[in-house]
C-alpha positions as CSV (number, residue, x, y, z in Angstrom):
1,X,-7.2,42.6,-11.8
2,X,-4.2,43.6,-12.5
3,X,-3.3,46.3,-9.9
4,X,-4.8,43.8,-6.8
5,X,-3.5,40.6,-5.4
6,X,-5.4,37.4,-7.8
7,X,-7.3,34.6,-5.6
8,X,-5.6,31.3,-6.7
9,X,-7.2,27.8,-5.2
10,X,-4.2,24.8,-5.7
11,X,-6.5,21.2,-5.2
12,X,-4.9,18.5,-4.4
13,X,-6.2,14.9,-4.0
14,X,-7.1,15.2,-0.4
15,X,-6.8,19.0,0.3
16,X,-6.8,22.7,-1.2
17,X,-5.0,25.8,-0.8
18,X,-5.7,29.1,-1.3
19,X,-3.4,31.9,-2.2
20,X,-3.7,35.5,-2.9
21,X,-0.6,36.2,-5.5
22,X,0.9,39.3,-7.1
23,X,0.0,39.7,-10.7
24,X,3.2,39.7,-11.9
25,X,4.1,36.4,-10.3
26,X,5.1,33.4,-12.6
27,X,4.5,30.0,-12.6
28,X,7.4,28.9,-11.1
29,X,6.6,30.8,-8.2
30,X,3.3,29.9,-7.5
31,X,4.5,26.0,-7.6
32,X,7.1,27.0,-5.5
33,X,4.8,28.2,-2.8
34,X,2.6,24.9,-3.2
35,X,5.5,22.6,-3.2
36,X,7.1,24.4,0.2
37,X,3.8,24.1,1.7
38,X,3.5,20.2,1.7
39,X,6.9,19.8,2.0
40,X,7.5,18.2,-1.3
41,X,10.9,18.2,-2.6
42,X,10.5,14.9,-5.5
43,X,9.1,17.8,-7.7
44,X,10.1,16.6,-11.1
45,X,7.2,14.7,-11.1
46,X,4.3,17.3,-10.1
47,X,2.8,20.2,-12.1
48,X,-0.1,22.6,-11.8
49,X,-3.0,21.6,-14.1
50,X,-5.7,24.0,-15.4
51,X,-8.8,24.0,-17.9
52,X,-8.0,26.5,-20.4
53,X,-10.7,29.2,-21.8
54,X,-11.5,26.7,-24.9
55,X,-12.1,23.8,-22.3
56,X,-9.1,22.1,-22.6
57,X,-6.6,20.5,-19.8
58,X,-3.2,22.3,-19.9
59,X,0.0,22.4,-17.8
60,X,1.3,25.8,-16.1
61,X,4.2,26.8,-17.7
62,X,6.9,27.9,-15.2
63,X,8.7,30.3,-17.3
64,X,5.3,32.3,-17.8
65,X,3.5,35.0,-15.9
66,X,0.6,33.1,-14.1
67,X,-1.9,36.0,-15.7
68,X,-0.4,35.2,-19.3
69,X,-1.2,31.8,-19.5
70,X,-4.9,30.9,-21.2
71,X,-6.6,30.4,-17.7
72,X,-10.3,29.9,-17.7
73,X,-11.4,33.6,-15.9
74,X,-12.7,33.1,-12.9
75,X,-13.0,34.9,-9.2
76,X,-10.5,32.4,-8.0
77,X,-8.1,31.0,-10.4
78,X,-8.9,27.3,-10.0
79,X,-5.1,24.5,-10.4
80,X,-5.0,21.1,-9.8
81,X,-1.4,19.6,-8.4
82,X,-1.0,16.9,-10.0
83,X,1.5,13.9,-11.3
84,X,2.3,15.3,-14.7
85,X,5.5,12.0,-15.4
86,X,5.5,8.9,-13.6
87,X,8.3,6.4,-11.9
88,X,9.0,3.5,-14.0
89,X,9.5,1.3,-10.6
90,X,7.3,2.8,-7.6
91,X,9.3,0.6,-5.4
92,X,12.5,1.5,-7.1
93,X,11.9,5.1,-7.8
94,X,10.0,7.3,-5.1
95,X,12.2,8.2,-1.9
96,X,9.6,10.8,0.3
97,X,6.4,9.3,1.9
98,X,4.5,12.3,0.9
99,X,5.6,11.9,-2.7
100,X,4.0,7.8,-2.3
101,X,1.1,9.4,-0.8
102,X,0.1,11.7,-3.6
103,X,0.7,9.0,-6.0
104,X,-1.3,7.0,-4.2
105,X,-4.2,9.2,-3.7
106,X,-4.2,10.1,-7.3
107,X,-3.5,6.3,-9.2
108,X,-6.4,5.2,-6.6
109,X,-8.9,7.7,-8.0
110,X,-7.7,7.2,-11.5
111,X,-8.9,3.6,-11.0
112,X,-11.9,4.3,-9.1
113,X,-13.4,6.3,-11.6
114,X,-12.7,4.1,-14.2
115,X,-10.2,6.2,-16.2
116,X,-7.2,3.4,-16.0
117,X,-9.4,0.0,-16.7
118,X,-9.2,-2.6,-13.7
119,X,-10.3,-5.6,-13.7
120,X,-12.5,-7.3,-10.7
121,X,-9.9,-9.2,-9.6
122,X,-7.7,-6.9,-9.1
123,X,-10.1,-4.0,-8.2
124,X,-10.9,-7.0,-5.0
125,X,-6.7,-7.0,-4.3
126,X,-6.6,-3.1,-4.8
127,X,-9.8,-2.3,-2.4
128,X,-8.0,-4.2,0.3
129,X,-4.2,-2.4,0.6
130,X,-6.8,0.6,0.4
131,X,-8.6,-0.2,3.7
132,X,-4.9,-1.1,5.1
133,X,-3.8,2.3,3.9
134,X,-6.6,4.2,5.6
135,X,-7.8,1.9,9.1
136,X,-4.5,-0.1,9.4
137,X,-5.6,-3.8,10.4
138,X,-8.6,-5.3,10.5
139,X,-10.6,-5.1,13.2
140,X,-13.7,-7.6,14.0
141,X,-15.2,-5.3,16.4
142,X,-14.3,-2.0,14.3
143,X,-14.6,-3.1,11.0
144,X,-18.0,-5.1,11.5
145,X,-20.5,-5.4,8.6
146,X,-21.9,-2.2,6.9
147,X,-18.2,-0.9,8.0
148,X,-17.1,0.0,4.4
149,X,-20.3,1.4,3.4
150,X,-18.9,5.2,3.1
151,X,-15.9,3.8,1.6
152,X,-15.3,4.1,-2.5
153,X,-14.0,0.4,-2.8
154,X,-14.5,-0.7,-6.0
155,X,-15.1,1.3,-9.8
156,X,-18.8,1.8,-10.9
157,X,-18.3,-0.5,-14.0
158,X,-17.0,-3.4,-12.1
159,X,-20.1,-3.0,-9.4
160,X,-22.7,-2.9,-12.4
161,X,-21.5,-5.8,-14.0
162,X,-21.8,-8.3,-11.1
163,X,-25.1,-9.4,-9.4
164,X,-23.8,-9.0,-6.1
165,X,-24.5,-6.6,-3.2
166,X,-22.5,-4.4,-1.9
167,X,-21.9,-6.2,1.7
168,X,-21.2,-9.2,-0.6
169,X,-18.3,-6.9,-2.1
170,X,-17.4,-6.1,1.1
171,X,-17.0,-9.2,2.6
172,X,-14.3,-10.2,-0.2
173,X,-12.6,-7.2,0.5
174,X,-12.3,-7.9,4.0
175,X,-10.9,-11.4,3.2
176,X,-8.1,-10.1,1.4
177,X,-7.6,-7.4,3.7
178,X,-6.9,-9.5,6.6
179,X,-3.9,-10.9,5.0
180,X,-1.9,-7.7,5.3
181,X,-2.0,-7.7,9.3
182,X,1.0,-6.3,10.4
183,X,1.6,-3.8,7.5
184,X,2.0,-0.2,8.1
185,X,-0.2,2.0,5.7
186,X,2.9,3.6,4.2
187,X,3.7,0.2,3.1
188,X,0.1,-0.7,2.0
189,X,0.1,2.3,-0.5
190,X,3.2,1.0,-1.6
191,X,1.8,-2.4,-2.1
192,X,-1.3,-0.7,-3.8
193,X,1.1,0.7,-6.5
194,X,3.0,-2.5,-7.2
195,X,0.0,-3.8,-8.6
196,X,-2.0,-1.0,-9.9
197,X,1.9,-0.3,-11.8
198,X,1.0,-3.5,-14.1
199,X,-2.1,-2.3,-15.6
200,X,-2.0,-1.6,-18.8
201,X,-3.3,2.0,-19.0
202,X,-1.3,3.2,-15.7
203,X,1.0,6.3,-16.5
204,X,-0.6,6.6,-20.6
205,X,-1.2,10.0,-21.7
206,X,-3.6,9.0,-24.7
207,X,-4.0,11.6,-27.5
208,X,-5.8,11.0,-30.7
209,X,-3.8,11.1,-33.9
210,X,-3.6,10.2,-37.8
211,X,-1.1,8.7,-39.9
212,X,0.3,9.7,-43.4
213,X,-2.8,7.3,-44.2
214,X,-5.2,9.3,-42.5
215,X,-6.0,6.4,-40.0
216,X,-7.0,7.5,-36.7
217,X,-5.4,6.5,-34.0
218,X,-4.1,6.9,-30.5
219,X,-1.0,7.7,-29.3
220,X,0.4,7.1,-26.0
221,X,2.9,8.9,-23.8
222,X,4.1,7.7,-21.0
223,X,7.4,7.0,-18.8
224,X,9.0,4.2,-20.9
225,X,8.1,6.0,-24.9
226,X,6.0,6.4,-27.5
227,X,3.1,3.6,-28.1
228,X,0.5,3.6,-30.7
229,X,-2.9,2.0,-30.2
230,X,-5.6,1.3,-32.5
231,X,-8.5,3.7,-32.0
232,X,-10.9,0.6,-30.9
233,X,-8.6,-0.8,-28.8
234,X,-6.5,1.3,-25.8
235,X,-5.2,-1.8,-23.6
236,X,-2.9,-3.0,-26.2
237,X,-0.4,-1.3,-28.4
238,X,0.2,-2.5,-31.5
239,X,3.6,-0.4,-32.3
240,X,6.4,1.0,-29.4
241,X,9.4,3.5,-29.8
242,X,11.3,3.3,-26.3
243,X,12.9,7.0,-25.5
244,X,16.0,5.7,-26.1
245,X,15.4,4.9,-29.8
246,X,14.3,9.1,-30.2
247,X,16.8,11.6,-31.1
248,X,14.5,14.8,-31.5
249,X,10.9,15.8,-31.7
250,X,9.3,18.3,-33.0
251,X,5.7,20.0,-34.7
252,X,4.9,22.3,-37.0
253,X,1.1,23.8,-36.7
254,X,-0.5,19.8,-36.4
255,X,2.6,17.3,-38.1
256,X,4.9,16.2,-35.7
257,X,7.8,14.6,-36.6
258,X,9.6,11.9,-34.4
259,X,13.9,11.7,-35.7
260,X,15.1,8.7,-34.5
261,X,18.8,7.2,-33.6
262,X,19.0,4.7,-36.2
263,X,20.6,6.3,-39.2
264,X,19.2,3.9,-41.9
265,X,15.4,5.2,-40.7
266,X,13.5,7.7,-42.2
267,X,11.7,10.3,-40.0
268,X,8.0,9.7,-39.3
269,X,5.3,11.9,-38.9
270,X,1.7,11.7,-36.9
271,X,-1.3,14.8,-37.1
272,X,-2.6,16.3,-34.8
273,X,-6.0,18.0,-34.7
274,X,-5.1,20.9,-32.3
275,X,-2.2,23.1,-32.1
276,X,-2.8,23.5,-27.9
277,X,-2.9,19.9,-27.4
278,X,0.2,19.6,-29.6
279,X,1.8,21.8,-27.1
280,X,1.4,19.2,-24.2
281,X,1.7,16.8,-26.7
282,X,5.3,17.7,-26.9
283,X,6.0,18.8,-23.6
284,X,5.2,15.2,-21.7
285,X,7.8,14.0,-24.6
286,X,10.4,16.0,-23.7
287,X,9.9,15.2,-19.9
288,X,9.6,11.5,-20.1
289,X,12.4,11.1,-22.3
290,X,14.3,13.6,-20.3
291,X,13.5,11.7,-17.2
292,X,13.3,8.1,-18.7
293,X,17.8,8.7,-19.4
294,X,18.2,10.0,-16.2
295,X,16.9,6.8,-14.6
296,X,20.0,5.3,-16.9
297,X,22.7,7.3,-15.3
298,X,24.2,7.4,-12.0
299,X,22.2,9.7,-9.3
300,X,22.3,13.4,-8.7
301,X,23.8,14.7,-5.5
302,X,20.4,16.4,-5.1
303,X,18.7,13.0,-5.1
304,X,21.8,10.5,-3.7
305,X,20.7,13.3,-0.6
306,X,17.2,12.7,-0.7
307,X,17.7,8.8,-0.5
308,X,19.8,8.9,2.3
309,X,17.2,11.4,4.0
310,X,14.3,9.0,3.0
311,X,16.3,5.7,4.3
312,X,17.7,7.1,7.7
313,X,13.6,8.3,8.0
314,X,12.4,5.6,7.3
315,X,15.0,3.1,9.6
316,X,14.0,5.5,12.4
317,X,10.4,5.0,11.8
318,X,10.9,0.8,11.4
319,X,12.9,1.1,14.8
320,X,10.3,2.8,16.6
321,X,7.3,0.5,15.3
322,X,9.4,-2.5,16.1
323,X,10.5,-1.1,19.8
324,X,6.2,-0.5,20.1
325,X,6.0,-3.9,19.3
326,X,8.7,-5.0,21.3
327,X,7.1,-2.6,24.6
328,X,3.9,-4.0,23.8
329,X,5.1,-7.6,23.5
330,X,7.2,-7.2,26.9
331,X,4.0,-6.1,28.7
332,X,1.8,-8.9,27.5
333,X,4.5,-11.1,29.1
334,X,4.2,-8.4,32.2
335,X,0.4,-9.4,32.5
336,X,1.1,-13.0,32.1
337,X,3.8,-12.9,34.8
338,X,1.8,-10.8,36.8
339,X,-1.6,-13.6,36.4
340,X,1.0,-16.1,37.5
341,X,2.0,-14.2,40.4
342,X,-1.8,-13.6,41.6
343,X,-2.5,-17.2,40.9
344,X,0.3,-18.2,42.9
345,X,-1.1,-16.0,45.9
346,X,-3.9,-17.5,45.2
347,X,-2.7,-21.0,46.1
348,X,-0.3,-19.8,49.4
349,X,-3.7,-18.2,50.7
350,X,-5.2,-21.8,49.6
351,X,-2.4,-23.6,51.4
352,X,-2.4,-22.1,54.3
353,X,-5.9,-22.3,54.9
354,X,-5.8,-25.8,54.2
355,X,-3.0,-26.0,56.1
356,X,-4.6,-24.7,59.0
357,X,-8.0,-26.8,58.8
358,X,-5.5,-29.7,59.0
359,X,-4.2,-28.4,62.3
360,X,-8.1,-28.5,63.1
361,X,-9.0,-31.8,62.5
362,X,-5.9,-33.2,63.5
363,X,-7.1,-31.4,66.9
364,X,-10.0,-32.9,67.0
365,X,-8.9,-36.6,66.2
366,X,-6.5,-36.4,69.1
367,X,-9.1,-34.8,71.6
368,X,-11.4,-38.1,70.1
369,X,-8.7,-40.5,71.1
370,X,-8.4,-38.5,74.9
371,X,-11.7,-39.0,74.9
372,X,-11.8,-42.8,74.2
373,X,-8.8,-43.3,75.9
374,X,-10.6,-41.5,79.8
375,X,-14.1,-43.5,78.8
376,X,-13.3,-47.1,79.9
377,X,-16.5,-47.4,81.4
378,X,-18.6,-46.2,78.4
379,X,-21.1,-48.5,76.7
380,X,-20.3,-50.4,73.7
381,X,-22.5,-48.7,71.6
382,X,-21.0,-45.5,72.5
383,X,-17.4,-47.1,72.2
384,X,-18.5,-48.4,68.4
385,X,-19.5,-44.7,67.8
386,X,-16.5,-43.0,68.7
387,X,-14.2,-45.2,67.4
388,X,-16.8,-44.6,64.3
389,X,-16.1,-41.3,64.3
390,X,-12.1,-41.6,64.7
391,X,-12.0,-43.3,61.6
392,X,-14.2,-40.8,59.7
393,X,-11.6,-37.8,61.0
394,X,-8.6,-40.1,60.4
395,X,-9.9,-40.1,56.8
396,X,-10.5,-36.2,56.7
397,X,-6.8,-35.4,57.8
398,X,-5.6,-37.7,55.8
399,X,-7.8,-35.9,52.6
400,X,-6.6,-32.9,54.1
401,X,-2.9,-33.7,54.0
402,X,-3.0,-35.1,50.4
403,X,-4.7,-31.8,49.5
404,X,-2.0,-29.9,51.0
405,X,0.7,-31.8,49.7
406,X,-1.0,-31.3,46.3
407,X,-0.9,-27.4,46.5
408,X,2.3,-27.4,48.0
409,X,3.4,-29.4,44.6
410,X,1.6,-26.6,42.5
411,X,2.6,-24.1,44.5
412,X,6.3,-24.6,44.2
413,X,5.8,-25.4,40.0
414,X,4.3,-22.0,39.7
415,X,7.0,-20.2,41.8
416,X,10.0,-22.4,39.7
417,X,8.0,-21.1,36.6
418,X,8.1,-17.2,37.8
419,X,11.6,-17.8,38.6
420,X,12.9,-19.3,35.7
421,X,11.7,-16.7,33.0
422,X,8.7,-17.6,31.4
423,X,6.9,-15.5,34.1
424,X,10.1,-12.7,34.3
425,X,9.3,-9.1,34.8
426,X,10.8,-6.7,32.4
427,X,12.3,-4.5,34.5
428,X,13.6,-1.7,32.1
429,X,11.9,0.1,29.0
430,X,13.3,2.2,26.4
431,X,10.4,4.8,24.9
432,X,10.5,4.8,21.3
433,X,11.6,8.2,21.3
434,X,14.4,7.5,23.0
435,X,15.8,6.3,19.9
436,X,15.9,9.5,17.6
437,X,19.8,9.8,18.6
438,X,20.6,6.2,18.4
439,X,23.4,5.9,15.6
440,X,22.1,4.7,12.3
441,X,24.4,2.4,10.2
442,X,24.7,3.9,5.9
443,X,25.9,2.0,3.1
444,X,26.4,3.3,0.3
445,X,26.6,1.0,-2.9
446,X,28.0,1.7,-6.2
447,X,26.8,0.0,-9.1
448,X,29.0,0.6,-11.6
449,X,29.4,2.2,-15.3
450,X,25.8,2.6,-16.5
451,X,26.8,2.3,-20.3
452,X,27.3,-1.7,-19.0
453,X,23.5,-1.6,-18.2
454,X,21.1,-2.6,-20.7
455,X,19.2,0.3,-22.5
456,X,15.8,-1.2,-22.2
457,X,15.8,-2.3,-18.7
458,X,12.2,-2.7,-18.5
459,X,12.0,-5.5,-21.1
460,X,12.8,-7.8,-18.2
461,X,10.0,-6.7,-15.9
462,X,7.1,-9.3,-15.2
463,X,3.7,-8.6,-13.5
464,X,3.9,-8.5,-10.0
465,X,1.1,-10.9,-9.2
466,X,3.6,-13.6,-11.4
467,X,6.1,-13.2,-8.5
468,X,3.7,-14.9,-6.0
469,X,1.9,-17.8,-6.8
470,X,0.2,-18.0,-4.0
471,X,-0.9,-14.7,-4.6
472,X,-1.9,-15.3,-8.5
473,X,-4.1,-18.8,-7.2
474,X,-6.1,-17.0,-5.0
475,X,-6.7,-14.2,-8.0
476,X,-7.6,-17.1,-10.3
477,X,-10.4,-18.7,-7.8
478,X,-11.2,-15.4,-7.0
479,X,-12.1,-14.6,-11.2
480,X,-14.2,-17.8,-11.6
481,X,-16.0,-17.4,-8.0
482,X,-16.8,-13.7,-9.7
483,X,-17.6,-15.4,-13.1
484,X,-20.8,-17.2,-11.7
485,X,-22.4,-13.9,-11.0
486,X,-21.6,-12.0,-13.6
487,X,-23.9,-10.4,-16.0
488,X,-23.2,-10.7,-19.6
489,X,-25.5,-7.7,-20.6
490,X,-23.1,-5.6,-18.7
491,X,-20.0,-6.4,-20.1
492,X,-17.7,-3.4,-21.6
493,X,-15.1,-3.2,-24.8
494,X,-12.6,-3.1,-22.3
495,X,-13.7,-6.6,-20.4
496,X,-13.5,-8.3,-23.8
497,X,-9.9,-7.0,-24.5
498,X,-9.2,-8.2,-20.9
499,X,-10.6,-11.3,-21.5
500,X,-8.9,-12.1,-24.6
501,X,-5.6,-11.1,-23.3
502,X,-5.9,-13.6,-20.2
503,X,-7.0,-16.2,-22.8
504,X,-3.7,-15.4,-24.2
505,X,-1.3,-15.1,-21.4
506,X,-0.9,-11.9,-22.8
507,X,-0.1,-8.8,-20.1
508,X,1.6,-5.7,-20.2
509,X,5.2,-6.7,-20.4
510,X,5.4,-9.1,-23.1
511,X,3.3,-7.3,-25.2
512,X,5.9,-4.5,-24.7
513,X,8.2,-6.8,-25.8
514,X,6.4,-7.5,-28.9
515,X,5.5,-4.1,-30.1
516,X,9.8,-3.3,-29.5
517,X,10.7,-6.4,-31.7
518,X,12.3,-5.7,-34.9
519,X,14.7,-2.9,-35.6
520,X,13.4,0.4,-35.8
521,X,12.5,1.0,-39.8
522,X,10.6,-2.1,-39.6
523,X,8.2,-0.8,-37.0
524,X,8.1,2.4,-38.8
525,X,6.8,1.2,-41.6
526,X,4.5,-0.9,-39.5
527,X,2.9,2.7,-38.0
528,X,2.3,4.0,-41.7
529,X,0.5,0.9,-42.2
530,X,-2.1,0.7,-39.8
C-alpha cells in the first residue's frame, strides 16, 4: 500500500468524490483537493471526518500523513466533509452560497434523523423552507397531492407520535409553504437555519463526563463555550462557561483541566473515559474558542474580501431575478395590450359591418318610399302594407344606428385606453445578462473599537419565531391543532423536557442567560456539585 497510489472516497451531503492520493500525502492536502473541488473557500468551518479502527468518529489532522492517522483499513479510505465549528449568526456569519448550502444540507439531516430534537411545530415550519429550497414555489398543478411522497419531510419520532397520515402531514406543509412565494431557495435555506439556529441542541458536541464527585454528566461544546448537562436531561444546561471566561485547557491521560480568567477561581477539572475522545475533546475547544474571539475583532483582509465577493454576487444575482421579474411583468402587460389591440379590431371589423348593413337598410327604406311615392293608384290594403313595412325598416336603421354609435363609443374608449398607457407596448428589453458589467455601488462600514462591544454578545439574542408574531400565532394554533391527535403512548424524554420548557417560557437564550449568572467561582462550585 505504500508504494501504490491509496483510493480515498470524500462524502459529502449530496455528493462523493473519489481520489487516488500519494502515500505520503498529508491531510492538509487531501482537504485541499476537496475544498478546490467545490469551490469552498469559508474553510474554517469544514473538516474531514473518519471512523477510526476502534469505532470511534475522529477528525483528520492536517499536520499528519493521511496513512499515519488511525483510519479504519479499507480498499477505499472512506471521509466525510463535514461542519466540524459552527457560525454563531447564520445570517450574520456565512458569506458563500455554497458554504449556506452545505450547512443546510447537513443541519437538515441532523434534524431529520432525529439527532438535534425538533419539535412538531417547528419540524411543520422547517419541512416547508425545505420544499422552497428544493421546487421553489408552490405549484397547484406540480405539487398536487401525493407530491411530497419521496420527500423526507418530517423526523421518524414526530411521524410516530401523531395519528395522522402522511398526506395529512403533507397538506400542513404545503400550507406553510405557500407563504414563502416569491423566495429564492438560496434565501429559503437561509430561512431554514434562522430557525433550526434556536434549537437547543443545534451546534452541541455532547461528550460524556464525570465530576470530582464521580457524577456523570454531559458536556457540551459548541460555538458560544462550555455547557454542562445533566445526564437525563440534554435540552437544558444547568452550568455555562462562555469562551471568553477560559484562559487555557488542557488533559492529562482522562482529567482535563479548564484555567479560567478570573484570578480569585480555582481551576476545575472533568474525566473523561477515553484518551482518543479526549483528543477531539480538546481540539473542538481550541477551535470554538479560537473562532468564538475572532467573531469579537475586526475582520480579516481574507474575509473583508470574501464579503465584498459574496455581496457584489449576490446584488448581481438580486438584479437579474428582479430584471426577470420586471421582463416577465412587461410582457404580461405586452399580452394585455396586445388582447386590447385584437379586441379593438374586433370592434372596427364589427363597426364597419354594422356600418355597412346600415347603408343597406337605409337603401331599402328609400327604394320603399320610391315605391310608395310611384304607386298612387295602389289599393289601400297594399298602401297600409307598405307604409307597414316603412315603419318596420325605419325602426331597423334606426336600431342599426344606435348600434353603431354604441361601437363607435367603445371603439374610441378602447383606442384612448391603448393610447394612454395602460395598454402601451414595451418597446425595449434589457436581457438579464446584460447586466454583468453594470456598475455596482460598495459601502464599506466601520464599526468601531471592538473592546467597546460587549463580550457576551449573544446574551441579547431572542428566538427568531419571537420576532414575528404573526409567525409565533400561527405556531401556537398549529401545536394545539397537532395536540388533538397526538398519542400519549408515543411520547419521548425529550417531548416532556419540551413540554415543560414551553410551560415555562423557557427557550434557549434565557436559559443561557441563567446558567452564565453569577461570577465565575460561583458556577464552579455549582459543577462540583451536581
Amino acid at each position: 500500500m505504500s508504494s501504490k497510489s491509496v483510493n480515498v472516497k470524500v462524502v459529502m451531503m449530496d455528493a462523493e468524490f473519489e481520489f487516488a492520493i500519494p502515500p505520503s500525502t498529508v491531510g492538509k492536502q487531501l482537504f485541499d483537493q476537496v475544498i478546490k473541488t467545490i469551490n469552498l473557500r469559508e474553510i474554517w468551518y469544514f473538516g474531514l471526518q473518519y471512523t477510526d479502527s476502534k469505532g470511534i468518529s475522529s477528525w483528520l489532522k492536517l499536520d499528519k500523513k493521511v496513512l499515519k492517522q488511525d483510519i479504519k483499513k479499507e480498499q477505499t479510505l472512506q471521509f466525510k466533509f463535514r461542519a466540524k465549528f459552527y457560525p454563531e449568526d447564520v445570517a450574520e456569519e456565512i458569506i458563500q452560497d455554497v458554504t449556506l448550502r452545505l450547512f443546510y444540507l447537513q443541519v437538515k439531516d441532523l434534524i431529520l434523523t432525529g439527532e438535534v430534537y425538533c419539535p412538531p411545530d417547528q419540524a411543520v415550519l422547517l419541512g416547508s423552507y425545505a420544499m422552497q429550497a428544493k421546487y421553489g414555489d408552490y405549484s397547484e398543478e406540480e405539487h398536487g397531492s401525493g407530491c411530497l411522497a419521496n420527500d423526507r419531510l418530517i423526523p421518524q419520532r414526530v411521524l410516530k407520535q401523531f395519528k395522522l397520515k402522511m398526506s395529512e402531514w403533507e397538506s400542513r406543509v404545503m400550507n406553510w409553504w405557500l407563504g414563502h412565494k416569491g423566495m429564492d431557495r438560496l434565501e429559503a435555506m437561509l430561512g431554514y437555519l434562522k430557525y433550526a439556529q434556536d434549537l437547543e441542541q443545534y451546534g452541541v458536541n455532547y461528550f460524556s463526563i464525570r465530576n470530582k464527585k464521580g457524577s456523570e454528566l454531559f458536556l457540551g461544546v459548541d460555538a458560544l463555550g462550555l455547557t454542562i448537562y445533566e445526564k437525563n436531561d440534554k435540552l437544558n444546561p444547568k452550568v455555562g462557561f462562555p469562551w471568553s471566561e477560559i484562559r487555557n485547557i488542557s488533559f492529562n491521560d482522562k482529567k482535563f483541566v479548564i484555567k479560567t480568567i478570573d484570578k480569585k477561581a480555582e481551576d476545575f477539572a472533568f474525566y473523561s473515559a477515553r484518551f482518543r475522545i479526549n483528543k477531539t475533546i480538546l481540539e473542538l475547544c481550541i477551535g470554538n474558542h479560537e473562532m468564538y474571539m475572532k467573531r469579537r475583532n475586526p475582520d480579516s483582509i481574507e474575509v473583508q474580501q470574501l464579503k465584498e465577493q459574496a455581496k457584489e454576487e449576490r446584488t448581481q444575482r438580486q438584479l437579474k431575478i428582479s430584471m426577470k421579474e420586471e421582463i416577465e411583468s412587461a410582457q404580461r402587460e405586452l399580452e394585455v395590450a396586445q388582447g386590447r389591440i385584437r379586441r379593438l379590431e374586433d370592434q372596427i371589423d364589427e363597426l364597419n359591418e354594422a356600418k355597412r348593413l346600415l347603408e343597406e337598410k337605409e337603401h331599402e327604406l328609400q327604394t320603399l318610399n320610391t315605391e310608395l311615392a310611384s304607386e298612387r293608384a295602389m289599393s289601400k290594403e297594399e298602401r297600409s302594407r307598405l307604409l307597414t313595412e316603412i315603419a318596420l325598416q325605419e325602426s331597423r336603421v334606426s336600431e342599426k344606428r344606435f348600434e353603431v354609435k354604441n361601437k363607435t363609443e367603445e371603439m374610441n374608449k378602447l383606442k384612448a385606453e391603448v393610447e394612454s398607457g395602460n395598454g402601451h407596448l414595451p418597446t425595449e428589453f434589457n436581457d438579464p445578462d446584460d447586466l454583468t458589467n453594470a456598475p455596482i455601488e460598495m459601502s464599506t462600514f466601520h464599526e468601531g473599537d471592538v473592546n467597546n462591544v460587549m463580550p457576551q454578545r449573544e446574551l441579547d439574542r431572542t428566538n427568531f419565531t419571537d420576532q414575528d408574531l404573526s409567525l409565533k400565532h400561527k405556531l401556537e394554533l398549529l401545536t394545539k391543532e397537532l395536540d388533538n391527535a397526538r398519542d400519549e403512548r408515543a411520547i419521548t424524554e425529550f417531548d416532556v423536557l419540551h413540554m415543560e420548557n414551553k410551560r415555562q417560557a423557557r427557550d434557549k437564550y434565557n436559559t443561557l442567560r441563567q446558567i452564565r449568572s453569577g461570577n465565575t467561582k460561583r458556577r464552579i462550585d455549582q459543577f462540583e456539585n451536581m
